[in-house]
C-alpha positions as MATLAB code, in Angstrom:
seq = 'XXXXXXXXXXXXXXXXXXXXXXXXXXXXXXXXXXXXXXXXXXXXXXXXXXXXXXXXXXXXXXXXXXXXXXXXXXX';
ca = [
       5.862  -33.456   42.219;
       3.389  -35.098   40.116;
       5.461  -38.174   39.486;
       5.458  -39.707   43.059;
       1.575  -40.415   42.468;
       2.078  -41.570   38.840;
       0.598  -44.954   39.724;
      -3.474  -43.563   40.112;
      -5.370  -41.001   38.582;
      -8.206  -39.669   39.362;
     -11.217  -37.665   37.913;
     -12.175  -33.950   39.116;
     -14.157  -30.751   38.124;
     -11.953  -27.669   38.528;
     -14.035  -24.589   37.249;
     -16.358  -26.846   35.205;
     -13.986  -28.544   33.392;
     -13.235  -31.748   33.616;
      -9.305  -33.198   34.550;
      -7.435  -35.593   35.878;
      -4.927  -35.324   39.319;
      -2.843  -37.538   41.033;
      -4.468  -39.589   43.677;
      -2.862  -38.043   47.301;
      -2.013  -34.777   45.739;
      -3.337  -32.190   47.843;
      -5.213  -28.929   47.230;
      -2.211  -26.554   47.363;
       0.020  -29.171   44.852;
      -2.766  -28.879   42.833;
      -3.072  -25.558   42.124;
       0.746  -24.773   41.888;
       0.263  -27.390   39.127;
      -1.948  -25.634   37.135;
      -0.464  -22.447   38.030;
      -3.604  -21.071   39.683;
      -1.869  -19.543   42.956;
      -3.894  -16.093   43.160;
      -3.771  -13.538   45.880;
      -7.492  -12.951   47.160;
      -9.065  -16.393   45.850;
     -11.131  -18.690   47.592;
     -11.415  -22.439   46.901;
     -14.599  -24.118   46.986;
     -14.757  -28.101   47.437;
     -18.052  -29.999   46.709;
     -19.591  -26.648   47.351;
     -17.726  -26.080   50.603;
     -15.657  -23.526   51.337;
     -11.873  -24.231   52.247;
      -9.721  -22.303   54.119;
      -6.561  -20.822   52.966;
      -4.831  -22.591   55.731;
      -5.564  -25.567   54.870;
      -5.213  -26.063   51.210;
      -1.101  -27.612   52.169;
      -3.126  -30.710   53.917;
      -6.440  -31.436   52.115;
      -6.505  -34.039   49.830;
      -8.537  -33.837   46.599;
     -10.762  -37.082   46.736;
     -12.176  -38.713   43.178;
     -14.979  -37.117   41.953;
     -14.239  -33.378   43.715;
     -15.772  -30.557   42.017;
     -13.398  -27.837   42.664;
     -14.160  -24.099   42.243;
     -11.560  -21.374   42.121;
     -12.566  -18.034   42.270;
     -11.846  -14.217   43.119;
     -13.171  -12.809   46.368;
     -14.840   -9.647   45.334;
     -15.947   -6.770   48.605;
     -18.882   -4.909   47.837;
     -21.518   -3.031   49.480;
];
């Protein structure tokens, strides 16, 4: 999957840290790459939310900061 968009790299922020991706990878190759597919989590981008639904067709962009986390129900 990864090899296709071998040629660029680019820098992100996923949870704080800082990694690399392949330019044109999108949200949902992304995570199946770093084996972070979780039932019940919610994706942040820049410090907007993403929907589920669309993680197979947004593309991470250089310089993303990328937040992964559990949504918790309370009351």
């Amino acid at each position: 999957m990864v090899a296709r968009y071998a040629e660029e790299a680019m820098q992100i922020l996923f949870n704080d840290q800082a990694m690399q991706c392949a330019a044109g990878q999108t949200v949902h190759e992304l995570l199946e790459q770093l084996d972070q597919r979780q039932a019940g989590a919610a994706l942040a981008i820049n410090q907007q939310i993403v929907p589920r639904e669309q993680w197979a067709q947004h593309i991470v962009q250089d310089g993303d900061q990328i937040l992964l986390f559990q949504v918790i129900a309370g009351g």
